[in-house]
SEMARTI-57226 format. One record per atom (N, C-alpha, C): x, y, z. Coordinates in steps of 0.2 Angstrom, whole numbers, padded with zeros to 4 digits, always signed. Atoms other than C-alpha are relative to their C-alpha. Layout:
SEMARTI-57226
XYZ...
This chain:
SEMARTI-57226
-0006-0003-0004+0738+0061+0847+0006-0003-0003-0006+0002+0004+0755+0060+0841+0007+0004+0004-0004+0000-0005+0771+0060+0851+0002+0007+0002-0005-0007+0002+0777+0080+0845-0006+0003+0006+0007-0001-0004+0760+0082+0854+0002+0002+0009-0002+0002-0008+0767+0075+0871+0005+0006+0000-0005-0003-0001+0784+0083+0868-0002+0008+0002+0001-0008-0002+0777+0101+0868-0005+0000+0006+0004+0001-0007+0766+0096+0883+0005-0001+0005-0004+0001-0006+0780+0091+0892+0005+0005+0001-0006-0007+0002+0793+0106+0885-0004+0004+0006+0003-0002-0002+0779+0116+0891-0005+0000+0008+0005+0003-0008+0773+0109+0908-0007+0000-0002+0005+0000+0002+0757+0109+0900-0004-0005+0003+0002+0002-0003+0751+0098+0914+0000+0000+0008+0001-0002-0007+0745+0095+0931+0006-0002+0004-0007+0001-0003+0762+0096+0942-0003-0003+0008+0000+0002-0008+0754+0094+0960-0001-0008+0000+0000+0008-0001+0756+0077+0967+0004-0003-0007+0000+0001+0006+0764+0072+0952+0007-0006+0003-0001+0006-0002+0770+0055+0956+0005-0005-0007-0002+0008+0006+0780+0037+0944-0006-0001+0005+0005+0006-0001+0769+0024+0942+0001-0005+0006-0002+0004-0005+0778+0016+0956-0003+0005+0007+0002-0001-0008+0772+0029+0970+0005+0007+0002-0006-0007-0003+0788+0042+0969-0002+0004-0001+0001-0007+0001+0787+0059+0972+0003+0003-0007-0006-0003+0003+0793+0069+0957+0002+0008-0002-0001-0010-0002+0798+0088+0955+0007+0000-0007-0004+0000+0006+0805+0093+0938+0002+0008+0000-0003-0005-0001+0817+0106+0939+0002+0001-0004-0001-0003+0009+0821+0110+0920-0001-0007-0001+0005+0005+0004+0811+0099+0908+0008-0001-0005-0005+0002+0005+0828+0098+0896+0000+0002-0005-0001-0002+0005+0835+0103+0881-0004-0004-0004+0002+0005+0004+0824+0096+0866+0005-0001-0006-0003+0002+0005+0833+0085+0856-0002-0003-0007+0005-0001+0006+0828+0086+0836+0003-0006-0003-0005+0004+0004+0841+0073+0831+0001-0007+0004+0000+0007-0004+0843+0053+0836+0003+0001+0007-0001-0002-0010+0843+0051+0854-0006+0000+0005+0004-0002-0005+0833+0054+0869-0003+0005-0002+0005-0005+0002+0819+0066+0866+0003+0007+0004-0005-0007-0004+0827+0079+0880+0006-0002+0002-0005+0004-0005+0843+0079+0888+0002+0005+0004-0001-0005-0005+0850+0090+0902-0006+0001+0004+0004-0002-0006+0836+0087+0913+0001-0001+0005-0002+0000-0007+0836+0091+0931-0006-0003+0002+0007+0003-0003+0824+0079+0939+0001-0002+0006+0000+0003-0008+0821+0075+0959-0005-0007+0000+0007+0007+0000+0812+0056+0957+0001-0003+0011-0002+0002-0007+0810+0052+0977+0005+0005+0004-0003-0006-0006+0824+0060+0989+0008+0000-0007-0006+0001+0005+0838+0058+0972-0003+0005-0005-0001-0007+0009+0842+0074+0960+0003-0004-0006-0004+0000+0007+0844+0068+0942+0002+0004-0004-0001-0004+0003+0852+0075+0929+0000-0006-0006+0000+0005+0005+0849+0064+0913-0005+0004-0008+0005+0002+0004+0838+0060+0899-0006-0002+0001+0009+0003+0000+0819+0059+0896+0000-0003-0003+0003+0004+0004+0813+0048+0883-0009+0000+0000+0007+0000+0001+0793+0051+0878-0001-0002-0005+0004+0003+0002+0781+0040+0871-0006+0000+0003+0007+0002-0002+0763+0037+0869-0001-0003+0006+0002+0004-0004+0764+0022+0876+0009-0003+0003-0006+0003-0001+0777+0011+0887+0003-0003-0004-0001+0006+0004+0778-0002+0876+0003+0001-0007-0005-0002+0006+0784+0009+0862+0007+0000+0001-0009+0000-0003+0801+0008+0871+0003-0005-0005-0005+0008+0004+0803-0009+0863-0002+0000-0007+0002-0004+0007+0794-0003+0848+0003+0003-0005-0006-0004+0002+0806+0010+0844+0007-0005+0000-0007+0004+0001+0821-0004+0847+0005+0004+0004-0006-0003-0003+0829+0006+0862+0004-0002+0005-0003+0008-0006+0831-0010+0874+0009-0001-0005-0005+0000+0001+0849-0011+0873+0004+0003-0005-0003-0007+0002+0853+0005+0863+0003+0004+0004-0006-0004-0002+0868+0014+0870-0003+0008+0002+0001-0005+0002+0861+0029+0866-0004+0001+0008+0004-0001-0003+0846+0027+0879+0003-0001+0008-0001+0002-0009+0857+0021+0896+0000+0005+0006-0001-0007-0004+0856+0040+0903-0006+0002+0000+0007-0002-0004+0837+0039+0902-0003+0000+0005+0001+0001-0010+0833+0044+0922-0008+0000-0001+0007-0001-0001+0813+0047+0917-0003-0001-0009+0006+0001+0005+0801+0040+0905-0006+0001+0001+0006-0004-0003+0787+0051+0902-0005-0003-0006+0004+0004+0004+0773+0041+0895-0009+0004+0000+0006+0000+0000+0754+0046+0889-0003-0007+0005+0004+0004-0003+0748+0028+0895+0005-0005+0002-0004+0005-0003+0759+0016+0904-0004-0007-0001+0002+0007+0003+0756-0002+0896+0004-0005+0003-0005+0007+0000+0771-0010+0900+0007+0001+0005-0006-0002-0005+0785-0012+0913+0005+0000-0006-0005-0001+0006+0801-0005+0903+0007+0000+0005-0006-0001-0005+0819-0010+0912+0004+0001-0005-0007-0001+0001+0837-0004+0909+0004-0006-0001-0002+0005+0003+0851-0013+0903+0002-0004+0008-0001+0003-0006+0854-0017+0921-0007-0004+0003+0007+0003-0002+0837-0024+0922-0006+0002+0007+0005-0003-0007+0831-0010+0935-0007+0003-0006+0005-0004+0004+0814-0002+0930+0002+0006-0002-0001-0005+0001+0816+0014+0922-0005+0004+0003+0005-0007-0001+0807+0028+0931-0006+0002-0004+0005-0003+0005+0790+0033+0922-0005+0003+0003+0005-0005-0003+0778+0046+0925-0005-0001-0008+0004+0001+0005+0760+0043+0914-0003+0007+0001+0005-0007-0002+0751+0060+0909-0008-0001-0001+0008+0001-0001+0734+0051+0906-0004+0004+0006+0003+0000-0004+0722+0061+0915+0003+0008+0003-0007-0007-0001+0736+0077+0917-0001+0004-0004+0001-0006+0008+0732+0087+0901-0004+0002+0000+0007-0005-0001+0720+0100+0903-0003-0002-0007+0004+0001+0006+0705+0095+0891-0001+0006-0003-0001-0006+0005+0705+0113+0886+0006+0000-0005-0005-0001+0008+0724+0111+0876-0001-0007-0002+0002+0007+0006+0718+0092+0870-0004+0003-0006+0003-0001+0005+0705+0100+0862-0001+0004-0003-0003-0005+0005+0714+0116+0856+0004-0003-0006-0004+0003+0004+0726+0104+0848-0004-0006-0006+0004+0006+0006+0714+0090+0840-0004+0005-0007+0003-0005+0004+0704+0106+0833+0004+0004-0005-0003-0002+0004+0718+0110+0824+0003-0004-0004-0001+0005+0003+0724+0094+0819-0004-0003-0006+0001+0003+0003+0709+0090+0813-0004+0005-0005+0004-0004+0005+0705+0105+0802+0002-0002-0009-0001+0003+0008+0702+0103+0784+0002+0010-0004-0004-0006+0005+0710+0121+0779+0005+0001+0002-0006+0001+0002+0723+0122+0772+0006+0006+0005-0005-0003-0006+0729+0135+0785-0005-0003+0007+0003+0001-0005+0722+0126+0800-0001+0005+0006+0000-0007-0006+0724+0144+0812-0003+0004-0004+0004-0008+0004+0716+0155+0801-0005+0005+0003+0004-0003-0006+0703+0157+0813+0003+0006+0004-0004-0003-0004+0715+0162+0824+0007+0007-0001-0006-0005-0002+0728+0172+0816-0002+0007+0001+0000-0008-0004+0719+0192+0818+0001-0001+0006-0002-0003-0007+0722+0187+0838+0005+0001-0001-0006+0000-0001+0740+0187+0836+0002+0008-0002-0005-0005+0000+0750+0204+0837+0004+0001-0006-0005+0001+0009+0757+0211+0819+0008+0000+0005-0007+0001-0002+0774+0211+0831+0000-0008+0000+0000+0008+0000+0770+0192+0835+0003-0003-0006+0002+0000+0004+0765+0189+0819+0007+0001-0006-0004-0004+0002+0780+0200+0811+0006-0007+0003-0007+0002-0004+0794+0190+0823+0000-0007-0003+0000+0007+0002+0788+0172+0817+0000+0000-0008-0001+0003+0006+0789+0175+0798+0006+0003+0001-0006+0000+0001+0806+0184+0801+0005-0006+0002-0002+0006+0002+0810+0166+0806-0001-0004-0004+0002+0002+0004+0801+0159+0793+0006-0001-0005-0002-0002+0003+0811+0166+0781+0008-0001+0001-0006+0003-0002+0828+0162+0791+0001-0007-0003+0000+0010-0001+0823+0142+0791-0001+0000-0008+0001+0002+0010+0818+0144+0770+0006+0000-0003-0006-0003+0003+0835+0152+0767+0004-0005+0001-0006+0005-0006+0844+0140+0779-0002-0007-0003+0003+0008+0003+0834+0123+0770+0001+0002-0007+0000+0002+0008+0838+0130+0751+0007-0001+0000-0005+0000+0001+0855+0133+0756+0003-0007+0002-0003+0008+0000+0857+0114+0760-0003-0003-0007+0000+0001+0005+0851+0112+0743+0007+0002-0004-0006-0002+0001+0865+0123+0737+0007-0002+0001-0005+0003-0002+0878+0117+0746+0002-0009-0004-0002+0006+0004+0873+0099+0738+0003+0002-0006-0003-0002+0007+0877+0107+0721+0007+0003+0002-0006-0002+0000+0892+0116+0728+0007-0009+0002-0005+0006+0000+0900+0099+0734-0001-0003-0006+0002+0004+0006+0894+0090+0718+0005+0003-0006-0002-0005+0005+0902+0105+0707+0009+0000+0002-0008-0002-0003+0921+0100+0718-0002+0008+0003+0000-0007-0005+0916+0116+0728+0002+0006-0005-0002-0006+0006+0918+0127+0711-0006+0006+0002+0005-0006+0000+0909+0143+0715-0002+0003-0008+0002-0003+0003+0906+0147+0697-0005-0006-0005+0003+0009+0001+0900+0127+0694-0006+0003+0002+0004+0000-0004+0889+0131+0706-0007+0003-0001+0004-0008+0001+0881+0150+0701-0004-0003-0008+0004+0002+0004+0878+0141+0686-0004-0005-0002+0005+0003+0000+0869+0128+0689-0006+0001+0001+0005-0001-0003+0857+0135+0700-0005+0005-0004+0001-0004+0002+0855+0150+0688-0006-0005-0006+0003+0006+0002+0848+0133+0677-0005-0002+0002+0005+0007-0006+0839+0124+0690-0007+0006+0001+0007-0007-0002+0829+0143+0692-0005-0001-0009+0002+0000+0005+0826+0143+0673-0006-0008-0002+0003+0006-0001+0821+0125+0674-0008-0001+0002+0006+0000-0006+0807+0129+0687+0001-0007+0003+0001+0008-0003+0798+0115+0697+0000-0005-0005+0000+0005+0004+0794+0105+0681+0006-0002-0003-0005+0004+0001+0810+0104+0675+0007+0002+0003-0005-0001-0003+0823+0108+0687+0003-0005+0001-0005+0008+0000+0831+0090+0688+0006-0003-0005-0004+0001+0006+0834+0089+0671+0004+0005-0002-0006-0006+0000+0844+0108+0670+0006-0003+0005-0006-0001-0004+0853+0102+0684+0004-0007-0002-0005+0007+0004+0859+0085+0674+0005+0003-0004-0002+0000+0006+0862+0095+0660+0008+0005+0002-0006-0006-0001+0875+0108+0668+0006-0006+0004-0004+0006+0000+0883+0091+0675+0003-0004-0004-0001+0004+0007+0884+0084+0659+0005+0005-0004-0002-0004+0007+0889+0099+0650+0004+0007+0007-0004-0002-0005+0902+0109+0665-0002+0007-0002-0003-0006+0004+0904+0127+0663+0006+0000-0003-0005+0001+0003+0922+0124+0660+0000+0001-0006+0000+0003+0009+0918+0117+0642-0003+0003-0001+0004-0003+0004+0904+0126+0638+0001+0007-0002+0000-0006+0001+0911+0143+0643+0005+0002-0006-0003-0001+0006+0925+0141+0631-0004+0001-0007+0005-0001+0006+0913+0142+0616-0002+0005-0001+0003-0005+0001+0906+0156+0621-0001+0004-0004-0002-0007+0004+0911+0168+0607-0003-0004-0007+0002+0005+0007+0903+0154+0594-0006-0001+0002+0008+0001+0000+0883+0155+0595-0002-0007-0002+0003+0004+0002+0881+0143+0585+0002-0008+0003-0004+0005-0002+0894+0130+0593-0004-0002+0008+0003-0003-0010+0886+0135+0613-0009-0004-0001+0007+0001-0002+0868+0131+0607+0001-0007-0003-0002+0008+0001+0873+0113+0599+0005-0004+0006-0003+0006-0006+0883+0107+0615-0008+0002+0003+0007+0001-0006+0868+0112+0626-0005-0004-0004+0006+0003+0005+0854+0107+0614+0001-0007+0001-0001+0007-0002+0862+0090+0612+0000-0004+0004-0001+0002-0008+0868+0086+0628-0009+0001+0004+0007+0000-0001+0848+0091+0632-0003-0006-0001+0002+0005+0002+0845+0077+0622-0005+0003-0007+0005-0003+0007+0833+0090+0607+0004-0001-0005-0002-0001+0007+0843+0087+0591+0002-0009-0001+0001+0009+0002+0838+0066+0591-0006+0003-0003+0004-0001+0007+0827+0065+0575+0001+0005-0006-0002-0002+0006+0826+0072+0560-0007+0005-0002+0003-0005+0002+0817+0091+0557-0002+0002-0004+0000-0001+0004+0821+0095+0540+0000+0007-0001-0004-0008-0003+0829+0113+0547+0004+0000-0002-0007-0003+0003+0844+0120+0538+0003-0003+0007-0004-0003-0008+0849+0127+0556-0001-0006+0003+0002+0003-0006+0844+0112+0566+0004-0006-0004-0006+0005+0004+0855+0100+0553+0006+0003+0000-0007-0003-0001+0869+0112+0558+0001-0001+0005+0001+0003-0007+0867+0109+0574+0001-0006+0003-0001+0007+0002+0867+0091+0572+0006-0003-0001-0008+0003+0001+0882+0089+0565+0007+0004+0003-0005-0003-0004+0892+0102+0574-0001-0004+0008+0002+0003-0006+0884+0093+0591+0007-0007-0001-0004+0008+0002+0892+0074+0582+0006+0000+0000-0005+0000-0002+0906+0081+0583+0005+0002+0006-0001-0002-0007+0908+0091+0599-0002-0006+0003+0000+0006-0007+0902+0075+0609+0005-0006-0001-0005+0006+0000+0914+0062+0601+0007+0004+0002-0006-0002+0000+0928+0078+0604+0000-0001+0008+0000-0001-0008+0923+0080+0623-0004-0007+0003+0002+0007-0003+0915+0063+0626-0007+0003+0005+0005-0003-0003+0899+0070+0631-0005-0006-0001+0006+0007-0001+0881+0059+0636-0004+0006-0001+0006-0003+0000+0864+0066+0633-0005+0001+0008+0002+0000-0005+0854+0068+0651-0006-0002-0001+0002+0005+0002+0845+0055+0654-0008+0002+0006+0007-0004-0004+0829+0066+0664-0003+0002-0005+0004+0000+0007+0814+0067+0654-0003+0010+0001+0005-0005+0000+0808+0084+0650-0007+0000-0001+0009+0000+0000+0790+0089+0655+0000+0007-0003+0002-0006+0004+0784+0100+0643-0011+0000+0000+0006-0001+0000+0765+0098+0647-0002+0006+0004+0003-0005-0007+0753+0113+0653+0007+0006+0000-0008-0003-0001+0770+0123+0649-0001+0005-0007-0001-0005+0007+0768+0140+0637+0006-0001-0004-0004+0001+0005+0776+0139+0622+0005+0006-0001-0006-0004-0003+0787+0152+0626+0005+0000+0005-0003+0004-0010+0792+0144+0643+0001-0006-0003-0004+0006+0002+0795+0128+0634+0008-0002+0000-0005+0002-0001+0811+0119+0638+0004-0001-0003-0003+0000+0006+0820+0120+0623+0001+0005+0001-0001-0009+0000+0819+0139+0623+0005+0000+0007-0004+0001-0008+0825+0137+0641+0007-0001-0001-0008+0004+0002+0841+0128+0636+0003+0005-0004-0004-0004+0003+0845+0138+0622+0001+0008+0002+0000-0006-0002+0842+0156+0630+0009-0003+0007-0006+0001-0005+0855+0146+0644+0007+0000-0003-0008+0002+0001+0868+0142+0633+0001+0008-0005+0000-0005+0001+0866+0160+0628+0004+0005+0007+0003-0002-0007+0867+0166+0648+0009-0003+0002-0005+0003-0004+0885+0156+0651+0007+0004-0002-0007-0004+0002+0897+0169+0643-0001+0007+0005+0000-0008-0006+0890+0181+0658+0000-0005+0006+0000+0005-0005+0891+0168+0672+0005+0003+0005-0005-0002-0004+0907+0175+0678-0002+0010+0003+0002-0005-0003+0900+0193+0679-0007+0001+0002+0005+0001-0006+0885+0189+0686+0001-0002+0005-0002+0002-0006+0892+0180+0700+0004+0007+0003-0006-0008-0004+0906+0197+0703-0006+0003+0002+0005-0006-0003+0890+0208+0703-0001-0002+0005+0002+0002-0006+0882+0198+0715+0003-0001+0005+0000-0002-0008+0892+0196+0727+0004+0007+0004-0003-0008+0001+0901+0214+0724-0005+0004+0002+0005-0003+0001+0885+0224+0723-0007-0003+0006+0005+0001-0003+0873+0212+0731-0008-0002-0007+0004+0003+0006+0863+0210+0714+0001+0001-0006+0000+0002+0007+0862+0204+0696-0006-0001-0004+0008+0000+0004+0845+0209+0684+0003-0004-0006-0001+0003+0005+0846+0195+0671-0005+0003-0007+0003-0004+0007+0834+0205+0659+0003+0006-0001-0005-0005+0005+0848+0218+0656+0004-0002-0004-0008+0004+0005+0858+0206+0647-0003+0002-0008+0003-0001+0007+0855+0207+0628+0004-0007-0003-0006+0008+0002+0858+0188+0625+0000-0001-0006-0003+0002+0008+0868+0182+0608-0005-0007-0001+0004+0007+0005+0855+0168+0601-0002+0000-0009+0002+0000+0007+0852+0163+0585-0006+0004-0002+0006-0002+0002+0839+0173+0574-0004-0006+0001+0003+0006-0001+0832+0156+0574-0005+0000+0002+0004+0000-0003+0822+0157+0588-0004+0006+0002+0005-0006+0003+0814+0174+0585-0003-0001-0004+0006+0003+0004+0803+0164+0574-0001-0006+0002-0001+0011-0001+0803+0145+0582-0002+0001+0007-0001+0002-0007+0796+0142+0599+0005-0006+0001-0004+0004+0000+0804+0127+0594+0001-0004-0006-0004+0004+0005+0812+0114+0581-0006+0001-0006+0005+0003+0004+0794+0110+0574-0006+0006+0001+0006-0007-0003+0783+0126+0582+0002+0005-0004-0001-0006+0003+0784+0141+0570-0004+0006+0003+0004-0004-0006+0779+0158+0579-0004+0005-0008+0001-0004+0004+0768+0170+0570+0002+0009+0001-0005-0007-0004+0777+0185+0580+0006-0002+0000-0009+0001-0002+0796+0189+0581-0003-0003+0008-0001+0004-0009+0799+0181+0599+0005+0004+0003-0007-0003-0004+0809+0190+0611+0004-0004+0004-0004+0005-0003+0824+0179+0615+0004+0000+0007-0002-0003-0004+0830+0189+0630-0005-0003+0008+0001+0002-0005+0826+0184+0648-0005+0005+0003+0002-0004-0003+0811+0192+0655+0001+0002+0008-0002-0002-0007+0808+0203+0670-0003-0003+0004+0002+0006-0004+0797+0191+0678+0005-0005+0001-0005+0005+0001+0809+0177+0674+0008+0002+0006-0005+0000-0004+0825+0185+0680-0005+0005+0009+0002+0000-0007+0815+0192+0697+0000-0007+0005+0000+0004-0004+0813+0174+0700+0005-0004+0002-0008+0001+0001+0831+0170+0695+0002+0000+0007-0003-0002-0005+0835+0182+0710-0002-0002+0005+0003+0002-0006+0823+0177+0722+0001-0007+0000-0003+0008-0003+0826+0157+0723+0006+0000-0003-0009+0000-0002+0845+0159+0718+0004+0002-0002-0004-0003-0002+0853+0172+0718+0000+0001+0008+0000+0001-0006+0848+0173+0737+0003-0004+0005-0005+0006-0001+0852+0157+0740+0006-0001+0000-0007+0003-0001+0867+0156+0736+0004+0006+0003-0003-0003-0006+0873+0174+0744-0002-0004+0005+0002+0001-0009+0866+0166+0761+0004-0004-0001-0004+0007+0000+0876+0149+0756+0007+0004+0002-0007-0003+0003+0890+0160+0750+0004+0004+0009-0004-0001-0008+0893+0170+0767-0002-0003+0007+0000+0005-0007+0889+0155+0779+0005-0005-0005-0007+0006+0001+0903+0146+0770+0006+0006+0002-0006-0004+0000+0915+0159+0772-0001+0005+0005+0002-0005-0007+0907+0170+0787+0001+0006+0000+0003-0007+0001+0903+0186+0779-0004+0000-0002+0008-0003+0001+0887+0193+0786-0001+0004-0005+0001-0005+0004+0887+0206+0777-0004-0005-0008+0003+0002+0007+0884+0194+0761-0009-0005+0001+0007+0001-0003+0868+0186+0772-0004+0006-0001+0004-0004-0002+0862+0201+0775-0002+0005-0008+0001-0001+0007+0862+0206+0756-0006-0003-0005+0004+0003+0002+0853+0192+0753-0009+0001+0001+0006-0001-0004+0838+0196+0766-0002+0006-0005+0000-0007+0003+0842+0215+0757-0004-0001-0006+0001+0000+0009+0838+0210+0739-0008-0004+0002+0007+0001+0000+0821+0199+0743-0004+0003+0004+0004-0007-0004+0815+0216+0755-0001+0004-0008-0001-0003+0003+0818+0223+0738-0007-0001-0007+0005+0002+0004+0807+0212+0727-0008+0000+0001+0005+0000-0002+0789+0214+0725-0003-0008+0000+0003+0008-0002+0780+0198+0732-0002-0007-0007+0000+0003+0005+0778+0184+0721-0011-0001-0001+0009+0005+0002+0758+0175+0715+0001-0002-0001+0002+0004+0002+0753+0161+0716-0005-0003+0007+0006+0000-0005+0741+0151+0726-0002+0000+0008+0000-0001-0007+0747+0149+0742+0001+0008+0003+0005-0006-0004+0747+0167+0744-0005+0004-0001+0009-0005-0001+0731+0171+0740-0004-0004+0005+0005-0002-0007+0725+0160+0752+0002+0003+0006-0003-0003-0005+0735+0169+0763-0004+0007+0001+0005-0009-0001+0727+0187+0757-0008-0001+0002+0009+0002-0002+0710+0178+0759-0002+0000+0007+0001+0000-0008+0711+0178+0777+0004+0006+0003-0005-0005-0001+0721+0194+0778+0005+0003+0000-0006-0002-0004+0737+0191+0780+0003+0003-0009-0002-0003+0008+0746+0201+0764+0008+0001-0001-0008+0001+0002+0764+0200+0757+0001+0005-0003-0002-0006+0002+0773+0217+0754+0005-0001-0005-0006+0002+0005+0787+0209+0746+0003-0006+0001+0000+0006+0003+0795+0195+0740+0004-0003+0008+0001+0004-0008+0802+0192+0761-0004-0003+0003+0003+0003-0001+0787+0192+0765-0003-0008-0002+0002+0005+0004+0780+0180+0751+0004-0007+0003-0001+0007-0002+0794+0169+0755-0002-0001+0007+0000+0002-0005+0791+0167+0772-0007-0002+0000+0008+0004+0001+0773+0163+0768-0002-0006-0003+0000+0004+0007+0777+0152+0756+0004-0009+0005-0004+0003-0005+0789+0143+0769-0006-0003+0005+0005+0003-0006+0775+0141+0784-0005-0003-0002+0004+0006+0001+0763+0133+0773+0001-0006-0003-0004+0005+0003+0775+0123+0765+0000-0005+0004-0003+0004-0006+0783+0117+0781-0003-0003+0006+0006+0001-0008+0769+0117+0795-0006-0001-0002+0006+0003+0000+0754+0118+0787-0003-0006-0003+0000+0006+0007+0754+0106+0773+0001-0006+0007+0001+0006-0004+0761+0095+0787-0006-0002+0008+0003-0001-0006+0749+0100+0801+0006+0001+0009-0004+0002-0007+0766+0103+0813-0002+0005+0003+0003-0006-0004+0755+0116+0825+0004-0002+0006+0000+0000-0005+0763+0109+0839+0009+0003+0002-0006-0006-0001+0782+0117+0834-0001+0006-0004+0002-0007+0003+0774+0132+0826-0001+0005+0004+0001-0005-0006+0775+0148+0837-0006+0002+0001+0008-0002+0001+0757+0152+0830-0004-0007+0004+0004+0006-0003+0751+0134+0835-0001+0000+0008+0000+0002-0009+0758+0133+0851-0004+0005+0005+0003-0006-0004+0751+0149+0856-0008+0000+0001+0009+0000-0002+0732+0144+0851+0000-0007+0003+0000+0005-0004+0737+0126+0860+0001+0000+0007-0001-0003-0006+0742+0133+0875-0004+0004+0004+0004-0004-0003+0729+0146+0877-0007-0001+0004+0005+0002-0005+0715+0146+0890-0006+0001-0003
């Protein structure tokens, strides 16, 4: 059992109310259980409680046990002096105030129906990876429908704090910003750190000036990458070289000091290619950012990016291809561009400046995209549940991430409802 456990038993009166007694004998009569508070502090506050013949209005505090009072460090914490009722599973230990009176405590040992204890441990202790699965054909496609339209809120709302770190990082440059991110999507999970060093290192500012010089554009990236250390024996990549020795001692540039992973990574999708197709990608930065938020969308495989012949024969420095290569950004690729960030950053974009409209562009453009693959929603179609598009997916991709992965069933609208139910 775990405190989150109590909390939604207590949110919930999910206990026997009659007779409901402190430990010491008082009557008590809870007239709103109080706001839950998610942030340091008192677990509720704004409760209206009657302990004996006195109406409080206060703080609750819940814990397992009594004795975790002092456990937690809340004896002579400021925070706690407004605690009128401590709602404890087991009462272990007298707990006073800074006034040395006892604090009020109500134990719910022996109050929790054994039907939601063992709705709750049955869920806790499943070993599938969606622990409800059993459960989700009872819920209503309305039910069902309403809580990934949350989903999908809460995914937007946690990347847009991502976002936001890069917008302050970038001095709040909005086009800092569009291109890093547009980076960090090319990047993927494996190498997203290292694109986001690299656009740090190497600004748009400076890079976009080159723009109209291919060869200039792909030797600051490349270098600043940290790829044009050692020796080839490549015409092109010894022009690069020395045109880099020079741009870094003109602009005082550093290499980024995040290791590329290139294992288990198609050699097409190697991160070399990734860099050089970006520093292809930085002379449209300013007109993809206008479409999107003019338009509401930006397809990066309409671009016809300027790269060297080069690498239409090179996966890389040392890889020779036996195919032309197409240097051009695919449509998978730019799909997934649009859906982690282009979305993103419309949502960021109109909660920093408070045009819904460009929220609601965002939600617009991933109703638009077909669903993504990958494994989390195929266990999701394995049990039925099916992603029409890429709203969906995210918001599927969100609830196993956020809740099931951590088993949180007891603030999941889905949990609560097969922990509640009779």
């Amino acid at each position: 059992m775990v405190e989150d456990f109590l909390h939604f038993v207590w949110e919930h009166k999910l206990f026997n109310l009659n007779e409901l007694k402190t430990v010491e004998g008082e009557h008590v009569t809870i007239h709103f259980s109080g706001s839950h508070n998610h942030s340091s502090g008192p677990d509720f506050s704004e409760a209206q409680i009657t302990i004996g013949d006195t109406k409080w209005v206060g703080s609750v505090e819940i814990h397992l046990k009594s004795s975790d009072w002092l456990k937690h460090g809340h004896s002579g914490d400021s925070a706690y002096n407004n605690v009128v009722l401590h709602v404890v599973f087991e009462d272990d230990h007298e707990i006073l105030n800074d006034e040395q009176q006892k604090i009020p405590t109500v134990e719910l040992k022996g109050r929790i129906s054994a039907h939601v204890i063992k709705n709750y441990e049955t869920l806790k202790r499943s070993r599938s990876k969606i622990p409800c699965e059993n459960s989700i054909a009872d819920f209503s496609a309305i039910t069902r429908s309403a809580w990934l339209s949350r989903m999908i809120v809460e995914r937007l709302e946690r990347k847009t704090n991502d976002v936001e770190l890069i917008f302050n990082q970038s001095g709040q440059n909005w086009q800092q910003t569009y291109y890093s991110l547009v980076a960090a999507c090319l990047g993927q999970n494996n190498n997203k750190l290292p694109m986001l060093e690299l656009t740090r290192k190497l600004p748009h500012n400076i890079i976009s000036k080159q723009a109209d010089d291919t060869e200039r554009t792909e030797a600051l990236m490349l270098g600043v990458a940290g790829f044009l250390k050692g020796d080839f024996n490549v015409d092109y990549v010894s022009k690069l070289q020395s045109e880099y020795s020079f741009q870094k001692k003109k602009n005082s540039l550093t290499e980024v000091s995040q290791v590329w992973k290139t294992g288990r990574i198609r050699p097409e999708n190697a991160p070399i290619r990734r860099v050089a197709q970006l520093s292809a990608m930085t002379e449209y930065i300013a007109i993809a950012m206008s479409d999107l938020l003019s338009k509401g969308s930006f397809q990066w495989d309409d671009v016809n990016l300027n790269l060297s012949d080069f690498w239409r024969g090179y996966y890389s420095f040392s890889v020779k291809s036996s195919r032309m290569l197409n240097t051009n950004i695919s449509k998978s690729l730019s799909d997934l561009i649009a859906i982690n960030g282009h979305a993103p950053f419309l949502f960021f974009y109109g909660q920093k400046t408070g045009e819904q409209e460009l929220k609601d562009k965002a939600l617009n453009m991933l109703e638009s995209f077909k669903p993504e693959t990958n494994k989390i929603l195929r266990l999701w179609k394995d049990i039925g549940v099916d992603a029409h598009n890429a709203l969906d997916s995210q918001a599927l991709i969100e609830l196993e991430r956020q809740y099931y992965t951590h088993k949180k069933c007891v603030i999941c609208t889905l949990g609560k409802s097969i922990i509640s139910s009779l």
